[in-house]
N, C-alpha and C positions, 0 to 999 in steps of 0.2 A: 624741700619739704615734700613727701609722702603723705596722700589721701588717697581715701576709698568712697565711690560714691556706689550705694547700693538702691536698686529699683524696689519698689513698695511692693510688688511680689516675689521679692527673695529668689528670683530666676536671674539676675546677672548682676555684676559686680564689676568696674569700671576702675582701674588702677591710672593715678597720674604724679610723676613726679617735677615739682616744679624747681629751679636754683635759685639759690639762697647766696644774694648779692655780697651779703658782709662776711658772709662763711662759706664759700664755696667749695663743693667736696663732692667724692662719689660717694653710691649709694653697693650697697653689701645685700643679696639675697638674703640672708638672715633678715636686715632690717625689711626688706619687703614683707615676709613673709609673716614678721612681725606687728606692722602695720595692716593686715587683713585678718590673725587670729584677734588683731583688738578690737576689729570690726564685725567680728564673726561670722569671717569667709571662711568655711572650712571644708568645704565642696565644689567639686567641679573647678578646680584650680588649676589653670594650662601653666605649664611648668616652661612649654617652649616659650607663649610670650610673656612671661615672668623674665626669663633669662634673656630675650630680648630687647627689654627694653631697657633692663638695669644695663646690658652693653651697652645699648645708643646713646644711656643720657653719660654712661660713665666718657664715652669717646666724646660728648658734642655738651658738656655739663649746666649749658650757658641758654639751654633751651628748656620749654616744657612740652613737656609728654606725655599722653595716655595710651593705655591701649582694657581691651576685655580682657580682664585677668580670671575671672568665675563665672560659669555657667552653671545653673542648675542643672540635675542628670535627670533626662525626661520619662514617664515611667513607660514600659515597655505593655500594649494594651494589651487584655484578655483576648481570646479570642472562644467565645462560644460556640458551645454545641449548636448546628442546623439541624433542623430537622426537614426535611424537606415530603411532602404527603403528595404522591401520586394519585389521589382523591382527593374528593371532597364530600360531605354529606352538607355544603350548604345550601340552599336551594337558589338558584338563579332566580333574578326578579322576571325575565322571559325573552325572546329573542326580537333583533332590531329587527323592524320592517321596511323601514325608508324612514325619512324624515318625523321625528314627529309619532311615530306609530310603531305599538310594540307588542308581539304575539304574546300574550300574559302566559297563555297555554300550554307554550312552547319554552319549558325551561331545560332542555339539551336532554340527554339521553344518560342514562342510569349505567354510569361506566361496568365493562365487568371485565376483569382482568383473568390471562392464559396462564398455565403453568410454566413459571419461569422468568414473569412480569415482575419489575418488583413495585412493591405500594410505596412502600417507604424508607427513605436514604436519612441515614443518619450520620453527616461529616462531624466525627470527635472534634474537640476546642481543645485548646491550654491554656495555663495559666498565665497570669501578664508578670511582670516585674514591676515591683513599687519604684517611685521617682523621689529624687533626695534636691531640697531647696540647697541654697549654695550657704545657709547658715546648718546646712544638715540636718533639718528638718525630714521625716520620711514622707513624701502625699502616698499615701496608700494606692492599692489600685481596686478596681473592680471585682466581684471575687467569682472565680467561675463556679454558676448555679450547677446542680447535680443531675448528672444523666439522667433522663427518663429513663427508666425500663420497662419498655415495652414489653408484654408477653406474646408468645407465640401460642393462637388457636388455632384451631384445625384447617388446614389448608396452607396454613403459614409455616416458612423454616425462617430461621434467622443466620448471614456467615456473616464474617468479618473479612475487607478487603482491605487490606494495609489500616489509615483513621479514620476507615468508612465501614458502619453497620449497615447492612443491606437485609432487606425484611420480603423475601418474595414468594408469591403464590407458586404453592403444588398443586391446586385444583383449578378450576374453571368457576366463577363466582363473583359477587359482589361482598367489596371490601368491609368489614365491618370493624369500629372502633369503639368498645366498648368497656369503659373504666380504662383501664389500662392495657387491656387485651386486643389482639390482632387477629382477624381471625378471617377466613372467607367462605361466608354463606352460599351456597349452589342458587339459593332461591334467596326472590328478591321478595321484602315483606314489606306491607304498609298496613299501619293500622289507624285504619278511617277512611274515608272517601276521597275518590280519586278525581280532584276539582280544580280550582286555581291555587290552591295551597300546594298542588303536588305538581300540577303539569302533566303534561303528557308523558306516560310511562314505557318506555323501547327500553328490554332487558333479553339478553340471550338464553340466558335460564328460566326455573319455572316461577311464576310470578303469583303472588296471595296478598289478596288486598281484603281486611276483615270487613269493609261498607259495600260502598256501593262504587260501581263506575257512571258519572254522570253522564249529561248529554253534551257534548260539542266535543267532549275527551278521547282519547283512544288510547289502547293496550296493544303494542307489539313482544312478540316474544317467539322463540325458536323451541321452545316447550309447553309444558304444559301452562294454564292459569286457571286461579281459584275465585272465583269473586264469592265473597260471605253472605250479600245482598240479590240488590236486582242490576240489571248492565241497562243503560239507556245510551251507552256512546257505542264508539267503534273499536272494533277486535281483531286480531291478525297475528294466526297463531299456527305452527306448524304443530303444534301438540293436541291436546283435548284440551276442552272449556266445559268448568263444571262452575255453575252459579245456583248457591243455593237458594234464590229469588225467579223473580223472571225476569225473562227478555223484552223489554219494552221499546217499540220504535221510536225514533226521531228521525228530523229532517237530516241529519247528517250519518244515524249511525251508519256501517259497513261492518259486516261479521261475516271472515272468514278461518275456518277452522281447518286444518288439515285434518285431525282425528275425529274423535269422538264429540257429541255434546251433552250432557247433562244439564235439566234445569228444572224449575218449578210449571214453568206457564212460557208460551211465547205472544204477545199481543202486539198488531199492528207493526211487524219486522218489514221491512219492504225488501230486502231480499237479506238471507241469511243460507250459505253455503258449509259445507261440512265434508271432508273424505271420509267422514267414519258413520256409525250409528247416530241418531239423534232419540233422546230419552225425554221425555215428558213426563213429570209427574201428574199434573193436570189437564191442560185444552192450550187449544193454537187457535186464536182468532185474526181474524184479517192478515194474514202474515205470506208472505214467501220463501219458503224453505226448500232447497236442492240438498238432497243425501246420498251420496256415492254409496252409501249400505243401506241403513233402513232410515224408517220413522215411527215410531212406537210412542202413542200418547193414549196415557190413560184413561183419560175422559173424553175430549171432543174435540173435531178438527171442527170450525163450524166460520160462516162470517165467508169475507172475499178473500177465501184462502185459497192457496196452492201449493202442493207438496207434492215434490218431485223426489222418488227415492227408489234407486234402481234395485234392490231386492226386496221389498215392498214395504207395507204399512198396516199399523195396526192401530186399533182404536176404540173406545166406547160407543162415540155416539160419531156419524158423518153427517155434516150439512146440520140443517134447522128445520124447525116444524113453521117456523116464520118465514121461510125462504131465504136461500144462502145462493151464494155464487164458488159452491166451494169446487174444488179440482183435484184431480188424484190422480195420479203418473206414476207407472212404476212398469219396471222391464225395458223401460224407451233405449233401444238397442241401436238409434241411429247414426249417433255419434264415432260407436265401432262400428258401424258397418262402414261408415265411410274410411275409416282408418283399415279395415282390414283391402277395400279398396286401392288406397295408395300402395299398400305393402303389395299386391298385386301387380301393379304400375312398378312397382322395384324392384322386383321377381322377375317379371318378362324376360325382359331385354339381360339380365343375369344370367339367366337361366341357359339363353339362347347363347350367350357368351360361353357360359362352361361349357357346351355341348362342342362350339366350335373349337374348343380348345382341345377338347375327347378327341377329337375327330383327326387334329395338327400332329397331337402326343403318341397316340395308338393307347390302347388298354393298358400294355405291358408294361408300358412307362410309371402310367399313371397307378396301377398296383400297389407298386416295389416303392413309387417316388423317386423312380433313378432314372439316370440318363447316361449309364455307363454303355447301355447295349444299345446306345446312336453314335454313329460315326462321329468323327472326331470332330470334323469342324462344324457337324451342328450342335453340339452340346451347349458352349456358352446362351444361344440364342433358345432352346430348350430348356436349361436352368431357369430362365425368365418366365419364358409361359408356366413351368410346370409351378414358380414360386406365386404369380397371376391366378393359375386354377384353384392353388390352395385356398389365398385369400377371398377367391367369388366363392367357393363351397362353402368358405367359414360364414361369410354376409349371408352367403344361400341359408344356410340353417338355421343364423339367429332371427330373418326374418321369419322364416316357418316357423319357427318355435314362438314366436309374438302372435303370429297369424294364429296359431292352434288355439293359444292361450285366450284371444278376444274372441274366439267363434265360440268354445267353453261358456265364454261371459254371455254372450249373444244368446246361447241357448239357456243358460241359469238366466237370462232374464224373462224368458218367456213363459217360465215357469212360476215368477214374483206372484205375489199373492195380496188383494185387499180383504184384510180380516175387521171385521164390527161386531165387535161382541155383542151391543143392545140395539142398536137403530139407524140406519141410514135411510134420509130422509130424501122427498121429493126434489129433484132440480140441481140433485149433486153429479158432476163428471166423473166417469171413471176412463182413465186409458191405462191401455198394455199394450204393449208396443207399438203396433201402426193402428190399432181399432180402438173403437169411441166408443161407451155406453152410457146413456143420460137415464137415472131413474129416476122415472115417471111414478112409482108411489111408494109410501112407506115400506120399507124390509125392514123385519124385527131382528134380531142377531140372537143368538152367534152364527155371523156367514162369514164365508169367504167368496171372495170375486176373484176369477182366476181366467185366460184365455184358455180356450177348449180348441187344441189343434188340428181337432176334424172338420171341427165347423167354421175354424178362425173367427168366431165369436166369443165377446165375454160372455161369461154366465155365473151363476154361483151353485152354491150348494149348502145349505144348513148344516151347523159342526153341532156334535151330541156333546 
C-alpha cells in the first residue's frame, strides 16, 4: 500500500510504502509517482530517493518504508540596494562625560570632507528568485525597490566600481543632501542660533550662522565667519570675523581672530585678540582688545578698556567726562625687540663660524665653490666645509632678512598714531612704545598723539 503524508505548509511530502499480506507484490515507479500527482506533489520531487526506495522495498517487500520524497524549492532572497552615507546631518544628543553626565554642547564636529573623500557608497542589489510549495504553488519573493538617484551638485562626481556607485567630493566642504541632490558647500550654514539645538560648531571652511552665537558656545573654523546677530560665546578662527551685532562678554567667551574683525559694538570682552584690523561701527566699553594692525572705532573707547593695537587707533570720543580707566597702546615694539635680540644670539656664533671657515677654504675656493685647485687628498674633507659654508651663509641671510624685516616693524611702530576726532577726556592712558602719557584735562579733537623723537615724548597736534 502507497501513501503520502503532506505537512500543513506544503514544504515537504513524506512517501511510505507499506506490504500487503494477502497480496504481496512490488511496486513500479509509475505507481509511485502516481500516488503523489493524487496528492498533489508536483515539486521538489527527488527522483534519487524515489528510486531508492521502490528498490529496497521491491528487494525486502515484507517490510514498511518511508522516506522525503518532496521538498518544497526555497525562494532564492533579494538582495537590496545599500546605501551607505559617509555623513550624517543628524544631530548628536551630546558627548559622554563619565558616569551619569553628558556635554549637551558638545555634539562632535561638523564633518567636512577632501577632494577625493567619498560621501556616499551605493552597493547595487539583485533580484531574488520566487519559491515553489511542493503542490506547485509559487511564494513570491520580495521585489527589489528602485535605485535612488542621487544627483550630483557641485563638488560631487559620481563612477561606477564594478556593483558599487561611488559619490565623492572634488572640493573641500560640507556634505550637503538636499531632495535628491549631492552636492558640497565650501561654507557651513545655520540658520538660527548657535545653542543647545546645534552644539558647538568646529568646521574647516567659512562658517554663516543667520542668529546669534550664545554664551558657553564656541565657533572654530580655519576661515572666515559670519555671525548675522551679536557673539556672546567663544571664537577661534584663522580667517576674519565679521558680526553684524556686537560683541558681548561672558564668563567663558575667548575670541581669537587670525585676520580681520568687523562688528557693530564691543562691550565688556575680557580679552579679544586679532592679527588683522579691528572695525567698530559704534564704541568699546570695558573691553580688552589686542590688534596686530589697527583699531578704528567710530564713536568711543570709553569704560575700563584697553586697546592694544600696534599701527595705531582711531576714534570719536577717548575716555569719559565721568572718569574712565581707559588705556591706549600702540607701537609697543617690545615683543620684537626681543626677537630681533635672539636672532642676534643666532648670528654670533654663525657668523663667527663662517668666518672660520673663510679663513680654512681661502677666498679662491670659496668664489668658484670648487675645490679642484686643492691638492688631492684634501679635497674630500673641503667638499664638506665648503658644502657647511654654504648652508651657515644661507641660515646667515635668512636670519638678516627676518632681523631687517622686524627692525622695519620696530621703526613703523613708532611712528603709530592716536587719532580723536572729538574729545579725549581726563584720566585716559596713552602709550607708544616705552613712554606713558596721562591727560590730565579735556582735548577737543581732531588730534593726534603721536611720539616726538627728539623729545622722546608723546605729544599731539590738532588735524585741520
Amino acid at each position: 500500500m502507497i501513501s503520502v503524508a503532506i505537512n500543513q505548509e506544503q514544504t515537504e511530502a513524506r512517501l511510505s510504502i507499506s506490504p500487503d499480506p494477502e497480496n504481496p507484490s512490488t511496486v513500479t515507479t509509475e505507481q509511485l509517482i502516481a500516488a503523489l500527482k493524487a496528492n498533489n506533489v508536483v515539486t521538489g520531487i527527488s527522483k534519487k530517493n524515489l528510486v531508492a526506495i521502490r528498490d529496497k522495498f521491491n528487494h525486502q517487500p515484507t517490510k514498511t518504508l518511508s522516506t522525503i520524497i518532496a521538498r518544497a524549492l526555497p525562494k532564492k532572497p533579494v538582495s537590496q540596494h545599500r546605501y551607505i552615507f559617509n555623513f550624517t546631518t543628524n544631530k548628536n544628543i551630546g558627548r559622554l562625560q563619565g558616569a551619569d553626565q553628558i556635554d549637551y554642547k558638545n555634539k562632535g564636529v561638523i564633518k567636512s570632507f577632501k577632494p577625493g573623500e567619498t560621501l556616499l557608497e551605493i552597493k547595487l542589489g539583485h533580484e531574488g528568485t520566487p519559491g515553489r510549495l511542493i503542490d506547485g504553488t509559487i511564494v513570491k519573493n520580495e521585489p527589489l525597490k528602485p535605485l535612488v538617484n542621487y544627483k550630483t551638485g557641485l563638488g560631487v562626481t559620481l563612477a561606477q566600481d564594478g556593483t558599487e556607485l561611488l559619490y565623492k567630493a572634488t572640493a573641500t566642504g560640507q556634505p550637503l543632501l538636499i531632495d535628491d541632490t549631492l552636492s558640497i558647500s565650501e561654507t557651513f550654514h545655520l540658520d538660527g542660533d548657535v545653542d543647545l539645538e546645534t552644539g558647538h560648531i568646529k568646521f574647516e571652511g567659512p562658517v554663516e550662522i543667520s542668529g546669534n552665537l550664545l554664551a558657553e558656545f564656541h565657533i572654530a573654523s580655519n576661515s572666515d565667519i559670519f555671525i548675522g546677530n551679536t557673539v556672546s560665546g567663544s571664537i577661534q578662527t584663522k580667517g576674519n570675523l565679521t558680526s553684524n551685532g556686537g560683541i558681548i562678554g561672558s564668563e567663558t567667551e575667548k575670541i581669537a581672530i587670525g585676520g580681520d574683525l568687523n562688528c557693530e559694538y564691543i562691550s565688556a570682552v575680557s580679552r579679544l585678540q586679532t592679527g588683522g584690523a579691528v572695525t567698530v561701527a559704534k564704541h568699546i566699553i570695558n573691553s580688552h582688545v589686542i590688534s596686530g594692525k589697527t583699531v578704528s572705532c567710530q564713536e568711543m573707547i570709553t569704560g575700563d578698556s584697553k586697546i592694544i593695537a600696534f599701527y595705531g587707533v582711531t576714534c570719536g570720543e577717548l575716555g569719559s567726562d565721568q572718569g574712565s580707566r581707559t588705556t591706549i597702546e600702540i607701537g609697543g615694539a617690545l615683543n620684537l625687540k626681543e626677537k630681533i635680540k635672539k636672532i642676534d644670539e643666532y648670528l654670533e656664533p654663525l657668523i663667527t663660524q663662517s668666518i672660520a671657515m673663510v679663513d680654512e677654504l681661502g677666498l679662491q675656493v670659496l668664489m668658484k665653490k670648487d675645490t679642484s685647485s686643492l691638492p688631492e687628498e684634501k679635497r674630500p674633507e673641503a667638499e664638506k666645509t665648503l658644502q657647511r659654508y654654504l648652508e651657515t651663509e644661507e641660515q646667515v641671510a635668512r636670519l638678516k632678512e627676518k632681523k631687517s624685516a622686524l627692525e622695519e616693524k620696530v621703526e613703523a611702530g613708532l611712528k603709530a598714531r592716536l587719532t580723536v576726532k572729538q574729545c579725549t577726556y581726563p584720566g585716559t592712558t596713552i602709550k607708544i612704545g616705552l613712554e606713558t602719557y596721562v591727560v590730565e584735562r579735556s582735548i577737543s579733537g581732531p588730534v593726534d598723539f603721536f611720539l616726538d623723537k627728539t623729545s622722546k615724548t608723546i605729544t599731539f597736534e590738532r588735524l585741520s
